[in-house]
C-alpha positions in Angstrom: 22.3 -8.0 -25.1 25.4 -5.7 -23.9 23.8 -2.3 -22.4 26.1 0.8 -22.7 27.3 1.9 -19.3 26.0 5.6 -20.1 22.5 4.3 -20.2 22.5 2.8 -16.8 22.6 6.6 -15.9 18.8 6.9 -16.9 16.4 5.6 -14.1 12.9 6.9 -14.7 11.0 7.9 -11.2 7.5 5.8 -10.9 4.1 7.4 -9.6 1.6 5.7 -8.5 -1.9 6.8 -10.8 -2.2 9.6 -7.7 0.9 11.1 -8.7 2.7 9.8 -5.3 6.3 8.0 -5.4 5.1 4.7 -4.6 8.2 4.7 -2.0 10.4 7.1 -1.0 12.9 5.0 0.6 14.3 3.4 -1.7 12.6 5.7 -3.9 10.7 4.1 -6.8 13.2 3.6 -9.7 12.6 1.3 -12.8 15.6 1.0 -15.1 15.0 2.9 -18.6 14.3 -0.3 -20.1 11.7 -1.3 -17.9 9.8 2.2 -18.4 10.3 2.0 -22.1 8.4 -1.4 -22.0 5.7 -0.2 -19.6 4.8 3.0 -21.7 4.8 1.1 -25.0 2.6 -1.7 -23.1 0.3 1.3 -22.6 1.1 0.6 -18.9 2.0 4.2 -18.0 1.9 7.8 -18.9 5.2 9.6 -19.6 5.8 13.1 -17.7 9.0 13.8 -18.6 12.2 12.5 -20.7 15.7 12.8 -20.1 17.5 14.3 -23.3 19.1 11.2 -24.7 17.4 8.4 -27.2 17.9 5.1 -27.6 17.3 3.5 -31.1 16.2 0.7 -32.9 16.4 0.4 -36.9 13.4 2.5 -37.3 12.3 4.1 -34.0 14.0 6.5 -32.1 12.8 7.0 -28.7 13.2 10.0 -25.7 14.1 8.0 -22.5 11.7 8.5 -20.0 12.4 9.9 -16.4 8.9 10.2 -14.8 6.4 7.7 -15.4 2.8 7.5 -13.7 1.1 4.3 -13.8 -2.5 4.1 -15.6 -3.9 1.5 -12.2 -3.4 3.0 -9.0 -1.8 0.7 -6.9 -2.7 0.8 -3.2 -0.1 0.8 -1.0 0.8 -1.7 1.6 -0.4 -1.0 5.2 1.4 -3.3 7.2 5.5 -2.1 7.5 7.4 -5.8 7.4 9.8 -5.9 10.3 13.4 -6.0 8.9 16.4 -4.5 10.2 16.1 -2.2 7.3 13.1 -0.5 8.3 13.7 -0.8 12.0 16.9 1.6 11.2 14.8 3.5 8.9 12.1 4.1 12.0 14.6 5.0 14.0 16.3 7.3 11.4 19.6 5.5 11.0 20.8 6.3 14.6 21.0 4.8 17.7 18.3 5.5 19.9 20.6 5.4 23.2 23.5 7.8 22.3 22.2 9.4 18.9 25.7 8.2 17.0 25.4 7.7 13.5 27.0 4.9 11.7 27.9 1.3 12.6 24.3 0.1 13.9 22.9 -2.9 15.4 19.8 -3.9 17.3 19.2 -4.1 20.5 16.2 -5.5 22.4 14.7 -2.6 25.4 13.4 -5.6 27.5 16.3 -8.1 26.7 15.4 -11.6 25.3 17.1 -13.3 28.6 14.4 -11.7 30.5 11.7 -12.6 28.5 11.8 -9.5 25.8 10.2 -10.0 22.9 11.5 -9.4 19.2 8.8 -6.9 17.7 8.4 -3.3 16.9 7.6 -2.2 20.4 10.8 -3.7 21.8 13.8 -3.5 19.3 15.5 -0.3 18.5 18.7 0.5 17.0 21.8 0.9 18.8 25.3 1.5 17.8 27.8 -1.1 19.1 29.3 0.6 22.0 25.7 1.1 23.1 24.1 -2.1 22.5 27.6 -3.9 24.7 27.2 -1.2 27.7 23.4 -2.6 27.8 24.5 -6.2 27.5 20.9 -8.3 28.7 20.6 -5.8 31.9 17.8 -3.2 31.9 17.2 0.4 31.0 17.6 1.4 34.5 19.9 -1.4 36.0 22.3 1.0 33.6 21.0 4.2 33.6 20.7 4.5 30.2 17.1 6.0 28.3 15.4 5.9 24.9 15.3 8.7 22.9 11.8 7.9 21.6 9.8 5.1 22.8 9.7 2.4 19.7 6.3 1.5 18.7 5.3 0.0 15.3 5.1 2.5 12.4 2.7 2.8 10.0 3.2 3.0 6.3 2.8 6.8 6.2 5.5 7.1 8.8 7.7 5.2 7.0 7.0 7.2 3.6 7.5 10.9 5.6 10.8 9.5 7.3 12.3 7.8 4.2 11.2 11.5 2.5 14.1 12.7 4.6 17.0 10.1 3.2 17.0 10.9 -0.7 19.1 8.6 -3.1 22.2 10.1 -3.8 21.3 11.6 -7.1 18.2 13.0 -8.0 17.5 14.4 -11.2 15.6 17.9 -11.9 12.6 16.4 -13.6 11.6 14.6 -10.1 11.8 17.1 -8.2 8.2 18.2 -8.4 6.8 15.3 -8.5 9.1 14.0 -4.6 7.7 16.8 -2.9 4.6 18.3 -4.1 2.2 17.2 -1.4 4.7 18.4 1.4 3.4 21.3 3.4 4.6 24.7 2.4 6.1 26.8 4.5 4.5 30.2 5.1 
């Protein structure tokens, strides 16, 4: 089945049965098609449609752009250690210099001196960083961390990916993305 290009245009934002995102970064995204089966599998509840149908020989249906689930799922505790979320923890810069950009990873206690690969010993570094380091110490260079890396929690990771929205975000979201952020007085 070919799929106009204009309809890939219509993601639908999932909430959890709370009314939460259930991730921020990437931010919860099921392709129209996949929220037009869930809400006629009785799977979710829609909150909002995007102006533009899609049709079938006798139905005519809104597309969907928020969707909560009916079953809360409950979210995952442990953060799996990737260099995706090790950049995400240490917001996409490096944690020697605070460049954006071309980023690598760089063991604090290096590997040759018995350094560990885990959350409390990695950090992101750009290249120019991560070379002037080389497998020598912190202070054998004179170089310091900007924060200390420890391991994040699942909360951490969903209040920094909060501050990375997707490209694009469409106006029927908005209230649902931020609606349990604290208000400024």
């Amino acid at each position: 089945m070919r799929e106009p290009a204009a309809l890939k245009q219509y993601p639908a934002l999932v909430l959890n049965a709370d009314y939460r995102p259930l991730s921020y970064y990437p931010l919860s995204l099921w392709p129209w098609q996949e929220a037009i089966k869930a809400a006629y599998l009785d799977r979710v509840t829609i909150l909002a449609e995007y102006e533009s149908v899609v049709r079938s020989p006798t139905t005519e249906i809104r597309i969907p752009s928020v969707v909560v689930l009916k079953e809360f799922i409950k979210p995952q505790k442990r953060v799996a250690f990737t260099r995706f979320n090790l950049f995400l923890r240490d917001e996409f810069r490096c944690q020697y210099c605070g460049a954006k950009g071309d980023l690598t990873f760089d063991h604090v206690v290096p590997r040759a001196r018995g350094g560990i690969t885990s959350w409390e010993n990695v950090v992101a570094a750009c290249s120019p960083c991560n070379l002037r380091k080389g497998s020598k110490s912190l202070r054998q260079v004179g170089m310091t961390l900007r924060k200390p890396p420890r391991q994040p929690s699942a909360s951490d990771m969903q209040m920094i990916g909060r501050r990375f929205p997707p490209g694009h975000l469409h106006e029927s979201w908005l209230d649902f993305l931020y609606w349990d952020a604290e208000l400024e007085a």
